[in-house]
N, C-alpha and C positions, 0 to 999 in steps of 0.2 A: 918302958913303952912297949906296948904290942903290936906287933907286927902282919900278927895275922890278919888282918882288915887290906894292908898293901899287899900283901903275898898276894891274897884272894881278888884282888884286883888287876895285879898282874899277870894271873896265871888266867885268866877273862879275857884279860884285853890279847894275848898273844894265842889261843885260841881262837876268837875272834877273826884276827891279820892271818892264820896259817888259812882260815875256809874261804876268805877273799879272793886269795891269787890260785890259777890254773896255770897247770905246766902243759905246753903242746909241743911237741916233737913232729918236723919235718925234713923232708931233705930237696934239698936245689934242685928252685925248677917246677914245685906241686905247687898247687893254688890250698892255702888256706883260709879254714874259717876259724876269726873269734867268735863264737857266741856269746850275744851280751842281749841281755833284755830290761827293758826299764823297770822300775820297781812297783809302779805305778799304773791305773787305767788312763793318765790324762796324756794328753795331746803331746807327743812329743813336738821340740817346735826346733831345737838345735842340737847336732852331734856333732862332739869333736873327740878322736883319739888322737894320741898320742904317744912316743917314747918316750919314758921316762930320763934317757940319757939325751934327747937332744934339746934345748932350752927353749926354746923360742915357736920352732918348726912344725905344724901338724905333719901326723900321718894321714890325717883327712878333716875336713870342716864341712861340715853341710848345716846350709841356714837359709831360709826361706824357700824350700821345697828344692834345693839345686845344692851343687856342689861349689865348692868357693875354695879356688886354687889358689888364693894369692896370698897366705900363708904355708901353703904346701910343701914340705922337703920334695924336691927337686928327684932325689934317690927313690920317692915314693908316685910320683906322677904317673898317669897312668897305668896302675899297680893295683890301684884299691879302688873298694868301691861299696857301701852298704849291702846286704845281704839283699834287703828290701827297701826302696827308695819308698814306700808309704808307709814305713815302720809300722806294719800292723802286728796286733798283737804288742806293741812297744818293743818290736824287733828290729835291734837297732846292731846286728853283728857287721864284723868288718869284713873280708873277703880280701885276702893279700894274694896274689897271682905272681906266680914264677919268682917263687921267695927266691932270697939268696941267702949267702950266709951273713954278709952284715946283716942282716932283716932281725938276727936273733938279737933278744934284749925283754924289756918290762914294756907292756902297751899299758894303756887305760884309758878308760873310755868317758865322761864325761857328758851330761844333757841339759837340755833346759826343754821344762815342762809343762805346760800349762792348762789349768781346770777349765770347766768349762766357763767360770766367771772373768777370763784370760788373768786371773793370777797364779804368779810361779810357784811351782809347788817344788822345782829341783832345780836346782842352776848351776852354771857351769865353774863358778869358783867351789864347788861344794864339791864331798869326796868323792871320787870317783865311783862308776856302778859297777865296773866290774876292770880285772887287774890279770894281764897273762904273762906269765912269762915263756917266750917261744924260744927255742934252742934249733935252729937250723945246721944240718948237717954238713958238712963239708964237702966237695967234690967228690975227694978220694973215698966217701962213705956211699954215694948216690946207689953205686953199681949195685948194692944188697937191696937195692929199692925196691919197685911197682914190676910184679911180673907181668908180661904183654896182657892185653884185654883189662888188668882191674883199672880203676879207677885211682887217678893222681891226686884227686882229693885226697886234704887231713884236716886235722884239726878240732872238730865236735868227737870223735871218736881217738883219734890217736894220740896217747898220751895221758888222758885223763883218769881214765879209768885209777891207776897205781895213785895218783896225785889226790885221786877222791878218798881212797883207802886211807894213802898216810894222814891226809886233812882228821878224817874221821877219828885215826886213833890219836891223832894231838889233840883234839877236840874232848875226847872219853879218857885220855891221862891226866888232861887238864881241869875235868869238870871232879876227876878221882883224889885228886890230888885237893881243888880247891873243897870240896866235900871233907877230905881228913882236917882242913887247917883249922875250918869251923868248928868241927869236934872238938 
């Protein structure tokens, strides 16, 4: 039996899962941003994130142009909030305020779509659009923090950069890799 046909498809699929997820690094107390953009020109019509460790709970629901707390974890209540409440452009980023360190964990973001004929083009059982994993800092790390005057903002900028790097070379070992199996 040949093998090479599953190798090449698993060295694809994992590939694939490493340019998904984004690492953001912050520390207690900064407000950050996920950026997440829909994939698509149509209508966004629902966002929902989530933690991937709590079952049931959003970290945010927004459906019918407003925010819809009665799913909401309780630890995220007034915390979050859309980047852009008219998701233009399909900018649908999250905004977490005065992280903490439970805050760190796997988000993902989730939408539902619609063309202009109001059929769904993305929905919310389907895979997530975009996937972060954030590592918040501990107290005892804060102090090496934000010198006076910059900006407490993180998130589009801090962290990604190295996460874009490694992504790319999983991406280029694995496209090297399934390229020799073919051979």
């Amino acid at each position: 039996m040949d093998i090479k046909p599953y190798l090449v498809f698993i060295s694809i699929f994992v590939s694939v899962l490493a340019v998904q997820t984004d690492q953001i690094s912050a520390k207690r107390g900064q407000k950050v941003i996920l950026p997440c953009t829909a994939p698509s020109n149509d209508r966004v019509t629902t966002v929902e994130w989530r933690r991937t460790e709590m079952d049931t709970e959003y970290v945010l629901s927004y459906r019918n142009s407003k925010y819809d707390p009665t799913e909401q974890s309780s630890c995220f209540s007034k915390r979050v909030e859309l980047q852009d409440e008219q998701m233009k452009n399909g900018n649908v980023s999250l905004v977490l305020k005065d992280v903490r360190t439970n805050d760190s964990g796997t988000y993902e973001s989730r939408i539902t779509q619609k063309d202009k004929n109001d059929k769904k083009t993305h929905h919310l059982d389907g895979e997530p659009i975009c996937i972060f994993q954030l590592s918040v800092a501990a107290a005892s790390d804060q102090h090496q923090g934000t010198k006076q005057g910059e900006s407490k903002d993180t998130g589009a900028k801090n962290g990604r950069f190295g996460s874009t790097v490694c992504q790319m070379v999983v991406v280029v070992v694995c496209s090297l890799f399934s390229a020799w199996l073919v051979l």
